[in-house]
C-alpha positions in Angstrom: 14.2 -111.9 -7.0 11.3 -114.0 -7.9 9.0 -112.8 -5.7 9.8 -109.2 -6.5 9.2 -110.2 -10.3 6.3 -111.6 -9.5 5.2 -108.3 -7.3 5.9 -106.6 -10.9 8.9 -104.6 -8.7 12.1 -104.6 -11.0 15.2 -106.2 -9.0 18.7 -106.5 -10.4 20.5 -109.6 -8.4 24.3 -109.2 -7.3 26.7 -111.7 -6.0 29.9 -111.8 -5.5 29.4 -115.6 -7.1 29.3 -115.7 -10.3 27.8 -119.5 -9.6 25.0 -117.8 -7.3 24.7 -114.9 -10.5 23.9 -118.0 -12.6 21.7 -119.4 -10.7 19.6 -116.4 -10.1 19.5 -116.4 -14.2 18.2 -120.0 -14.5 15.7 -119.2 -11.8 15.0 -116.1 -12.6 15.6 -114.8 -16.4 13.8 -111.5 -16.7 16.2 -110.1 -13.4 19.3 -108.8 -14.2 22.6 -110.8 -12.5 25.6 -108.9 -11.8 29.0 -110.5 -9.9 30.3 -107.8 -8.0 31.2 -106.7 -4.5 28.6 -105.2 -1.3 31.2 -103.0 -0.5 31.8 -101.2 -4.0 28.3 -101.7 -5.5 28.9 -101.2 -9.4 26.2 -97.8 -9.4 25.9 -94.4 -9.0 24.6 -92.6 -6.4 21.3 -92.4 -5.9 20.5 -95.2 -8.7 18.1 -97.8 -6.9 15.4 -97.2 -5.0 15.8 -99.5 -2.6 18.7 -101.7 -1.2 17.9 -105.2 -0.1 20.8 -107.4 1.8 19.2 -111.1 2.5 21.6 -113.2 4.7 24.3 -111.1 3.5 25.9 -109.1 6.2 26.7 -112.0 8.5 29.6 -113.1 5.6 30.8 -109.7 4.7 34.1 -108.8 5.9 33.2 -105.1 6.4 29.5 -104.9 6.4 29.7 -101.0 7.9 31.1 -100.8 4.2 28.4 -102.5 2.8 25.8 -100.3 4.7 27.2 -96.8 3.7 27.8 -97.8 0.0 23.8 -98.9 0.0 22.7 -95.8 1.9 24.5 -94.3 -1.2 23.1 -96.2 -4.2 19.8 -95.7 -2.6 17.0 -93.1 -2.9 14.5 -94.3 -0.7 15.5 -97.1 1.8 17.6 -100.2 2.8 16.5 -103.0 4.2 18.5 -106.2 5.8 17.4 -109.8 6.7 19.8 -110.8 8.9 20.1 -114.3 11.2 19.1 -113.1 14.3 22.0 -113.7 17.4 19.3 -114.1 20.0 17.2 -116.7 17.8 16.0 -120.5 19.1 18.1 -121.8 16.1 21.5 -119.5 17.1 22.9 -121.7 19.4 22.6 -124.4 16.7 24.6 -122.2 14.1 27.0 -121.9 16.3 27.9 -124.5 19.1 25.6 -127.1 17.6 24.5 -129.6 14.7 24.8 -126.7 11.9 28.3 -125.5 13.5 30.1 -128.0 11.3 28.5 -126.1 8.2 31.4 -125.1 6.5 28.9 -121.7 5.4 26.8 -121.3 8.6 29.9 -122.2 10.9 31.1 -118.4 9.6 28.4 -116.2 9.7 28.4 -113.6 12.1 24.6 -113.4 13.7 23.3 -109.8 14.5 21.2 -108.7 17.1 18.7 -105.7 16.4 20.5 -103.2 18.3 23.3 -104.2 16.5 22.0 -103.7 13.3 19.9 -100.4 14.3 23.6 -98.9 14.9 25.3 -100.2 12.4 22.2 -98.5 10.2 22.5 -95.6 12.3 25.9 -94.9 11.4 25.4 -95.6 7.9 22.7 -93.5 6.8 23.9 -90.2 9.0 22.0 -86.9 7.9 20.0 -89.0 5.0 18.7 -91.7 8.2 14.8 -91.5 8.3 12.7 -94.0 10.4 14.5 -97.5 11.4 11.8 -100.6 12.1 12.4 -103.8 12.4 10.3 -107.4 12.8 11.3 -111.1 13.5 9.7 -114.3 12.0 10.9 -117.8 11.1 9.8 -119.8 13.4 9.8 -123.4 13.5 6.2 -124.8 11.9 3.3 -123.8 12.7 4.5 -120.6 13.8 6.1 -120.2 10.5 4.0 -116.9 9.6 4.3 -115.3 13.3 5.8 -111.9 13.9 7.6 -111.4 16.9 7.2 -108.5 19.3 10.3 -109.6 20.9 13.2 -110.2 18.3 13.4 -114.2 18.9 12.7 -115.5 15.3 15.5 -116.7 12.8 15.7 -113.6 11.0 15.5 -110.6 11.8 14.0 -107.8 9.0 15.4 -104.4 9.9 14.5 -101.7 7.3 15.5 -98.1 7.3 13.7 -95.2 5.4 16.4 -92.5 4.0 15.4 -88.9 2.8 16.6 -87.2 -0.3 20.6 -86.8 -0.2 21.8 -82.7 -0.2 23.5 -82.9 -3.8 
């Protein structure tokens, strides 16, 4: 939200923690907070440009949910950072020194294929062009993007034309 502030891009923030909806108030002011749920976002259709999930999906319980009620609140595009299944650090979220994270030890990594058809089925008729990248690698490859999805994250965004109504 701060970076998208910065970018002079409006952002409203919502959590499903009201601790994280205060925290994004301290950090960030000028961005509106809401608490509410991925899976009934509090807007009408069509009311956002754009839908961003960060690290969100891997904790949802129905993140297909999530993904069709974005498709609907947005007019141009959704885009997820996910943790990436395939990563260096995966086996370490889940077998390994961060397994005993009481967060990390539930999150459910994606690969891009699985995200590409989870976005697939989400955006239906209104799907445009799906691309994706990988990055977050350990330093100094910190800034490199991947041609093979083997980073931390992976950034998957899809483009969605103008809904029928």
């Amino acid at each position: 939200a701060r970076w998208l502030d910065g970018e002079r891009r409006p952002a409203v923030g919502l959590d499903r923690s009201p601790a994280m909806a205060r925290e994004l108030r301290r950090l960030s002011p000028s961005t509106p907070a809401i608490v509410g749920e991925a899976h009934r976002l509090p807007c009408r259709d069509g009311a956002v440009d754009v839908v961003l999930f960060v690290t969100t999906l891997e904790f949802l319980e129905d993140p297909q949910a999530a993904l069709r009620e974005a498709v609907r609140v947005a007019r141009l595009g959704v885009v997820v950072v996910a943790l990436n299944r395939w990563s260096l650090g995966a086996p370490s979220r889940r077998w390994g020194r961060q397994s005993g994270r009481p967060l990390l030890s539930q999150a459910h990594d994606y690969s891009v294929t699985s995200l590409r058809r989870m976005l697939v089925a989400a955006g239906g008729r209104r799907l445009g062009q799906v691309r994706w990248s990988s990055s977050l690698f350990p330093w100094p490859l910190g800034m490199v993007r991947a041609a093979l999805p083997v980073g931390d994250v992976i950034g998957i965004a899809a483009t969605l034309v103008p809904s029928a109504s």
